[in-house]
N, C-alpha and C positions, 0 to 999 in steps of 0.2 A: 307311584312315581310321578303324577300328572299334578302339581301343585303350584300356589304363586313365588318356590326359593328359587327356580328356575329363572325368574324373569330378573332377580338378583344381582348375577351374576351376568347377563348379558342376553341371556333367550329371548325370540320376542313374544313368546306364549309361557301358557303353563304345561304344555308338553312339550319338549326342546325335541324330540326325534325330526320335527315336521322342519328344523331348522338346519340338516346337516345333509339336505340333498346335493350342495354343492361339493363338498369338503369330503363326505363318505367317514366311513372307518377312520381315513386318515386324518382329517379332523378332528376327531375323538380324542386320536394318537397324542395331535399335538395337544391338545387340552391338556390330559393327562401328565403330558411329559412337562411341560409348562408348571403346573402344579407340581409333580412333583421334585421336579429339577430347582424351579425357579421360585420356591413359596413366597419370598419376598416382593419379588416380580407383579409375582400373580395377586398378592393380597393387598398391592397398591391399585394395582388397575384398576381394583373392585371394590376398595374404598371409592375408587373416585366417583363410583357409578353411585353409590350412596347417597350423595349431594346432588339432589334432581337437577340443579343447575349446570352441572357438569357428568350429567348423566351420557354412557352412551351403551353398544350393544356390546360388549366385550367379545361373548363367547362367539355371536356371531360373525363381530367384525375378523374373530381367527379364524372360523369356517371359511371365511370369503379371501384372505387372504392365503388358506392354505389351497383353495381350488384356484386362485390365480396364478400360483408359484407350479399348480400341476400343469395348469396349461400353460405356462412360459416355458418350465422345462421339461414339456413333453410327455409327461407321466399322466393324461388323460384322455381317456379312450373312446368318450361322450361326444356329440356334438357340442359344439361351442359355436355363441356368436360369435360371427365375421371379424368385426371388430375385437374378438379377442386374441383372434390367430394372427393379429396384424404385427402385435408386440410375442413375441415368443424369442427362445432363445438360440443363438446361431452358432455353430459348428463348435467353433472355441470354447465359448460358454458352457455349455452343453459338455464340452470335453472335461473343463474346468473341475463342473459341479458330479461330473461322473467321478473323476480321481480323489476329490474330498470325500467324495460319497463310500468309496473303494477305502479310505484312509479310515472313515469313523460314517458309523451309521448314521449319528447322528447331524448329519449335516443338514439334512432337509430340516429338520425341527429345531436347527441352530439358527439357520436362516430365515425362518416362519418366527422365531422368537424374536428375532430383532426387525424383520417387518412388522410384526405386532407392537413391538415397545416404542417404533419409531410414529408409527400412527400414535399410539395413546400419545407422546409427549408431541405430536401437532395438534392432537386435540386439546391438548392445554392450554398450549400457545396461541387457539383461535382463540379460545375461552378469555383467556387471559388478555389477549387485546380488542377483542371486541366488546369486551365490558359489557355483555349481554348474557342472560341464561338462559338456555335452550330449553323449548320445549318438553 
C-alpha cells in the first residue's frame, strides 16, 4: 500500500495514513463519497494536480477541510487550537445543519464537497492571475 500513486492524487508521502490525523475515518468518508458520488468532480481536481504548475494537495486539502467543518460544527471531541474555537458555529447554525443532517445524511459530505470545489476553483484563479507556477 506504501507507494509514490499516493502522492498523485494529493498525499504528502507515500504512505497517506500519516495524513488523516486531522479528518479521522471521516475524512476517508468524504474521499470515498467524493469519488464515488462525484467522479467527475474528483477526476478534474486531479488532473489539475498533474500539471506541476498547478499542482496542489487534493486529498489533503479535504482532510483539512473536513476536520475544520468538525470543529465549526461541533463534531470534534480533540483539543483544538484556540484560534480554532474562535470561528465555530452558533445556536442557529448549528440547528440549521442538525435539521439537513436529520433530512439526508448526507449533508456533511455535501457541504465538505463544495468547500473542496470551492477552494480547488480559487486555486485556479490564484494560478490563473498570478501568471506564476507554484513550486
Amino acid at each position: 500500500m506504501v507507494n509514490d500513486n499516493w502522492k498523485r492524487i494529493g498525499f504528502q508521502s507515500k504512505n497517506p495514513r500519516t495524513d488523516f490525523r486531522g479528518g479521522g475515518v471521516l475524512g476517508l468518508l468524504n474521499l470515498v463519497y467524493l469519488v464515488e458520488n462525484y467522479p467527475e468532480d474528483w477526476a478534474a481536481m486531479v488532473a489539475t494536480g498533474e500539471d506541476d504548475s498547478k499542482m496542489w494537495l487534493l486529498a489533503v486539502s479535504s482532510i483539512n477541510i473536513t476536520h475544520h467543518l468538525m470543529v465549526f460544527l461541533h463534531m470534534h471531541d480533540h483539543e483544538v487550537p484556540e484560534n480554532y474555537r474562535k470561528v465555530v458555529a452558533g445556536r442557529n447554525q448549528f440547528r440549521v445543519f442538525c435539521h439537513l443532517n436529520y433530512i439526508s445524511k448526507r449533508a456533511f459530505f455535501e457541504l465538505h464537497r463544495y468547500a473542496l470545489l470551492n477552494l480547488h476553483y480559487t486555486w485556479l484563479q490564484q494560478i490563473k492571475y498570478s501568471g506564476k507556477t507554484i513550486p
